[in-house]
C-alpha positions in Angstrom: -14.3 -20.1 26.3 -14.9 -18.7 29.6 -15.8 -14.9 30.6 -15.6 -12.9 33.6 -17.7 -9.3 34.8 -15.9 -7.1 36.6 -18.0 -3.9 37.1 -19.4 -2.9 33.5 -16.8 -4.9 31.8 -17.0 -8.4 30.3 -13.8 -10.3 29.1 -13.7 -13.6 27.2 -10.6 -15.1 27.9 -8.8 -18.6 27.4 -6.2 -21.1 29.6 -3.6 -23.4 28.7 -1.2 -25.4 30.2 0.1 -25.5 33.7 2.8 -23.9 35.3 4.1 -20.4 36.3 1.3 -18.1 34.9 2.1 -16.1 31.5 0.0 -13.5 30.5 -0.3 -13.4 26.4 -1.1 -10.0 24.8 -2.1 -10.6 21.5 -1.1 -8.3 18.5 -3.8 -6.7 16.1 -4.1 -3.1 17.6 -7.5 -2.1 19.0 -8.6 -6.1 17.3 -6.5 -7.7 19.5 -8.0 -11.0 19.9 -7.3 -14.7 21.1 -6.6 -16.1 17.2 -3.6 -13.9 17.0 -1.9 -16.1 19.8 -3.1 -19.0 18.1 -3.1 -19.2 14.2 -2.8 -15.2 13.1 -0.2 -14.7 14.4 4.1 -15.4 13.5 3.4 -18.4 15.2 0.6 -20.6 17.5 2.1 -19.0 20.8 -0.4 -20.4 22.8 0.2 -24.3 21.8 4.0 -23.3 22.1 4.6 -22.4 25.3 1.5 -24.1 26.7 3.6 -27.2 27.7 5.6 -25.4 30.3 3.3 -22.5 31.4 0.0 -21.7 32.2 -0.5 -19.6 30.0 -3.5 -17.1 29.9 -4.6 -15.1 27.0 -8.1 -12.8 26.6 -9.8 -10.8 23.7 -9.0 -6.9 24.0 -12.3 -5.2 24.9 -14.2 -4.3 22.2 -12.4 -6.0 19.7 -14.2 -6.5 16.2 -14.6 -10.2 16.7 -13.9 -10.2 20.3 -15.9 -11.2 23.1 -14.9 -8.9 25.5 -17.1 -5.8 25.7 -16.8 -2.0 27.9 -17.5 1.5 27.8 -14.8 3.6 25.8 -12.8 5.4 28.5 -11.8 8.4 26.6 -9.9 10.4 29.8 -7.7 6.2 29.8 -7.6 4.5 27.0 -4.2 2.7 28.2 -4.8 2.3 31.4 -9.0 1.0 31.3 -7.0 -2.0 29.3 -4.5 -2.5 31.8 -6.8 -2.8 34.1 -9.0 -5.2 32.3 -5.8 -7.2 32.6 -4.9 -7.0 35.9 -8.8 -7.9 36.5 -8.1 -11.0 35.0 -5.2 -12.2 36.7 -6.6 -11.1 40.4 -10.3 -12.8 39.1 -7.9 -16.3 38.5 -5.9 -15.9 41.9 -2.8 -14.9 40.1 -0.4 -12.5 41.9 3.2 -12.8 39.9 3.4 -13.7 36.0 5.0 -13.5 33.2 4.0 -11.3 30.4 4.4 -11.9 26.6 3.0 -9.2 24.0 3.0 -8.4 20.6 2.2 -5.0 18.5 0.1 -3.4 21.1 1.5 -5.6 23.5 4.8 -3.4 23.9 3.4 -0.1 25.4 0.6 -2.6 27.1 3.4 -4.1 28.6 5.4 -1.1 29.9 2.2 0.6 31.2 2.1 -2.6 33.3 5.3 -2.4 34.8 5.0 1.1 35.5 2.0 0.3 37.7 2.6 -3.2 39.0 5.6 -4.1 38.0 6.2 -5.5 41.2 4.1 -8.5 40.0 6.2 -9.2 36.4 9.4 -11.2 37.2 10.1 -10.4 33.3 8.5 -9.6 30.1 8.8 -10.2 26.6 8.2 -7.6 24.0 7.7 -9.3 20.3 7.4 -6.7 17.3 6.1 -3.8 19.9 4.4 -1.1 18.1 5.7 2.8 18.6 5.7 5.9 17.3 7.0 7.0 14.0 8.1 10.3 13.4 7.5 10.3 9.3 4.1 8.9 10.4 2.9 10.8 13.7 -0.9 10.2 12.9 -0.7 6.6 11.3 -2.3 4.9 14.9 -5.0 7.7 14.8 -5.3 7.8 11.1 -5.9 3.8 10.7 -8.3 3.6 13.9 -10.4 6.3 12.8 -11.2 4.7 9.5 -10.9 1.0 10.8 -11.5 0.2 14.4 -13.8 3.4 15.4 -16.8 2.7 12.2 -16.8 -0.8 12.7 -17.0 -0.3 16.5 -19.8 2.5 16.2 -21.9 0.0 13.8 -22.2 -2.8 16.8 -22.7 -0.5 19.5 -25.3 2.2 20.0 -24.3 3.8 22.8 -21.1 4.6 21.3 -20.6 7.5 18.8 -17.8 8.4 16.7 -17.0 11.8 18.5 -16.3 9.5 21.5 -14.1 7.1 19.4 -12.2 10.6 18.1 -11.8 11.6 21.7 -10.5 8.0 23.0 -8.4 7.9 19.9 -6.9 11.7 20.2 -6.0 10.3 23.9 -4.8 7.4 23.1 -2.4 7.9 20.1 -2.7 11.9 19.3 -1.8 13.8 22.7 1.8 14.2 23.1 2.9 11.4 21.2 6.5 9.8 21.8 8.4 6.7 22.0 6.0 3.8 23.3 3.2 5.8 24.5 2.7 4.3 27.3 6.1 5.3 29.1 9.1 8.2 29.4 12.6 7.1 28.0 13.2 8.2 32.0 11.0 5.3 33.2 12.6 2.7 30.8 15.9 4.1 31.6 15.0 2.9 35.3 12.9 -0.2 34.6 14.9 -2.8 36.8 12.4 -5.7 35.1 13.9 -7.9 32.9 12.7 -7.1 28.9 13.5 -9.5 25.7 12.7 -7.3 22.8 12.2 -8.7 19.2 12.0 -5.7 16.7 10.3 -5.8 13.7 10.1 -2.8 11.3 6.7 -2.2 9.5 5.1 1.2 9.4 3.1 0.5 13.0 6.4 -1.8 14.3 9.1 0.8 14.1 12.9 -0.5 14.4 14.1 2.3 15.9 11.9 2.7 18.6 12.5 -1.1 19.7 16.3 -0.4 19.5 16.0 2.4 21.5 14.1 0.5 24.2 16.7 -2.0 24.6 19.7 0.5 24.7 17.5 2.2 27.4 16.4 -0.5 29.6 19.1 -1.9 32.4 18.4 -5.1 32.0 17.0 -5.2 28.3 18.1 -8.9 26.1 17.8 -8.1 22.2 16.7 -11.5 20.2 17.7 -12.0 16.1 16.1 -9.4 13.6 14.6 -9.7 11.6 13.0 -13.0 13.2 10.1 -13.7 11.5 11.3 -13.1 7.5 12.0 -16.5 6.4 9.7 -18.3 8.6 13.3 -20.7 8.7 14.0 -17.9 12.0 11.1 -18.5 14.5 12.0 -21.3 15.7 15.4 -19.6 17.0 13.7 -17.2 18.2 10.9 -19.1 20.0 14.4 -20.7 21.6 15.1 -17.4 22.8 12.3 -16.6 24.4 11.8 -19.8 26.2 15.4 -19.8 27.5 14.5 -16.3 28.6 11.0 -17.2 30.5 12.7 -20.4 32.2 15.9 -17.9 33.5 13.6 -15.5 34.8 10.7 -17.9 36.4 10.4 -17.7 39.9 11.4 -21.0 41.9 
């Protein structure tokens, strides 16, 4: 699979298919990685959509089990990500796409269309994570003992007060809604949005329910759509009916 520097950052990435360009944001937290879009995930969304879109996908940076690799950003967790994907889509000569993302995917998403949503015709947001009241240090909480050791193990040059810092920024300082994003900025997000909630402790019904009563032009899908397995397919439908209305000609 193929990998691209920009400045101090390496990201491992993967294509498929041809067409108008669709970003894929895979689901698994801060071990967001490729598989997700393939096998781990409610279905192989790569091989899916593949046969009508170019569709480009890449391992979060550091990952466990990634191959993309960066400094921590503690002052930007959100946004050093954001730009990793941007970086990708300018390195392949891509100005407009489409974006689907699941778990972290959602407040990815909406932290892209705050700062370049003039390149997103539309997005799709599938079982976007949020915050939970009953739970406000559950993203902290779970990082902290999963994602920050692990990450500290491979990487010398990082130390577990900088996880706690990136990790306080991240999920911990004023936390709300999608984190990425004021109810006042979805309330005015002119950009398209399919939303598919889900409702697991890091998935949060409300919170994707809230969304799309927020967003103008917000399209809800089935719920729950993934429990039986007998409902993806109807919802894949969905979402490809809502990529084709909202690709560019």
């Amino acid at each position: 699979m193929p990998v691209f520097d920009h400045g101090p950052v390496r990201i491992h990435y993967e294509e498929a298919g041809s067409g108008f360009p669709l970003l894929m944001i895979p689901g698994g937290g801060l071990n967001s990685t490729i598989p997700f879009v393939r096998e781990k995930g409610p279905f192989d969304a790569l091989a899916t959509f593949s046969d009508e879109f170019r569709c480009i996908t890449l391992d979060l940076r550091n990952a466990e089990g990634g191959g993309s690799q960066g400094p921590l950003e503690p002052d930007r967790p959100w946004d050093c990500h954001m730009d990793d994907q941007l970086a990708l889509m300018d390195h392949l000569g891509i100005d407009r796409f489409l974006v689907l993302g699941f778990c972290i995917g959602g407040p990815f998403i909406w932290n892209l269309l705050k700062r370049a949503g003039h390149r997103i015709p539309a997005a799709i947001l599938a079982q976007p994570s949020g915050f939970r009241p009953e739970k406000p240090t559950l993203f902290y909480d779970n990082n902290m003992a999963g994602w920050g050791p692990a990450l500290v193990a491979r990487r010398r040059d990082i130390s577990m007060a900088q996880v706690e810092q990136y990790l306080r920024r991240m999920y911990a300082t004023d936390p709300d809604f999608v984190f990425t994003v004021t109810r006042d900025f979805v309330r005015e997000c002119q950009t398209p949005v399919m939303i598919l909630p889900d409702d697991v402790p890091a998935h949060p019904y409300a919170v994707a329910m809230e969304a799309a009563m927020l967003a103008p032009q917000a399209q809800l899908s089935l719920y729950p759509w993934k429990d039986p397995p007998s409902r993806i397919p109807m919802a894949v439908r969905h979402m490809r009916s809502f990529l084709r209305a909202h690709t560019p000609r």
